[in-house]
N, C-alpha and C positions, 0 to 999 in steps of 0.2 A: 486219502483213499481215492481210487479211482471211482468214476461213476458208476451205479449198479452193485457196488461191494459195498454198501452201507453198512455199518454194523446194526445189530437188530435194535431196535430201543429199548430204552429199559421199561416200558410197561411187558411187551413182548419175550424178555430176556425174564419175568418176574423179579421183577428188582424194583425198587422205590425209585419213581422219577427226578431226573436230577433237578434241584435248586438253580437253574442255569435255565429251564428251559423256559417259553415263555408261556402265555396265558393261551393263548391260538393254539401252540403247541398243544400244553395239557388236555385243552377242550376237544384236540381232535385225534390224540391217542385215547381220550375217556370213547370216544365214539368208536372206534376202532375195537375197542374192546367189547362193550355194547353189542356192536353188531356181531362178533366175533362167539358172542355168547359165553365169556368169561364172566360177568357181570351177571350170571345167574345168581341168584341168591342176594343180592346188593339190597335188594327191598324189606328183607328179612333181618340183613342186617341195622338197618334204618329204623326198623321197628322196633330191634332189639336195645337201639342207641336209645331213644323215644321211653323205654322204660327201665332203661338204664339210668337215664337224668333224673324222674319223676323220683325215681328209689335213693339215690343221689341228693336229692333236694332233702327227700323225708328223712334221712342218715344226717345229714348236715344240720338243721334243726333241732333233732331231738338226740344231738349227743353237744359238750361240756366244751363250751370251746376256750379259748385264754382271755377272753372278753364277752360270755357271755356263758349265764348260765342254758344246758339243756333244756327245752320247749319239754314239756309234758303233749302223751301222744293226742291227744285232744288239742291241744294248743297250737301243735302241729299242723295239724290235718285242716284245724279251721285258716289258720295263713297259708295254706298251700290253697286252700278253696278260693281265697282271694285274688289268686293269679293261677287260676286255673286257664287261662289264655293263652300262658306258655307252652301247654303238652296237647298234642292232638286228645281231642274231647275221646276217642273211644279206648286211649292206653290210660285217660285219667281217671276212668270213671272204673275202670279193670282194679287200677290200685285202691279204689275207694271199697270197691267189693272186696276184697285181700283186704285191707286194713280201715276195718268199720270205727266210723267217726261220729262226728257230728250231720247231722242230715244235712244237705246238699242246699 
């Protein structure tokens, strides 16, 4: 390609960025985007990951696995209260409201 005829990148093109590119790269198409104000809602979806894994953990626990039998939901809720350091404190304390346990 001649200079000035770049093709667009693939954040730009919406397409997933290639596996090729490097780390500098990545961090300064995320900025690009950022600024560009694509990256609306990115916080929202952060939040939504955040109580995504909390509900994630409590599924995983209290269902039958090939090595181990289901947590009862009490038994549950109290080994998640033991690493309650994993989820930000205000998406963990939301699930505890939703799914009443053992007191805190």
């Amino acid at each position: 390609m001649t200079r000035g005829t770049e093709a667009p990148s693939a954040a730009s093109a919406g397409q997933a960025p290639s596996p090729a590119q490097s780390p500098t790269e990545l961090l300064q198409e995320a900025g690009a985007l950022e600024r560009s104000g694509a990256m609306q809602g990115a916080v929202d979806l952060i939040h939504l990951a955040q109580i995504l894994c909390v509900v994630d953990v409590y599924d995983a626990l209290t269902t039958t696995r090939s090595y181990r039998p289901a947590l009862s939901h009490e038994a549950a809720v109290a080994q998640m209260l033991e690493c309650r350091s994993w989820w930000r404190s205000d998406v963990f304390a939301r699930f505890l409201d939703a799914v009443p346990g053992p007191a805190a």
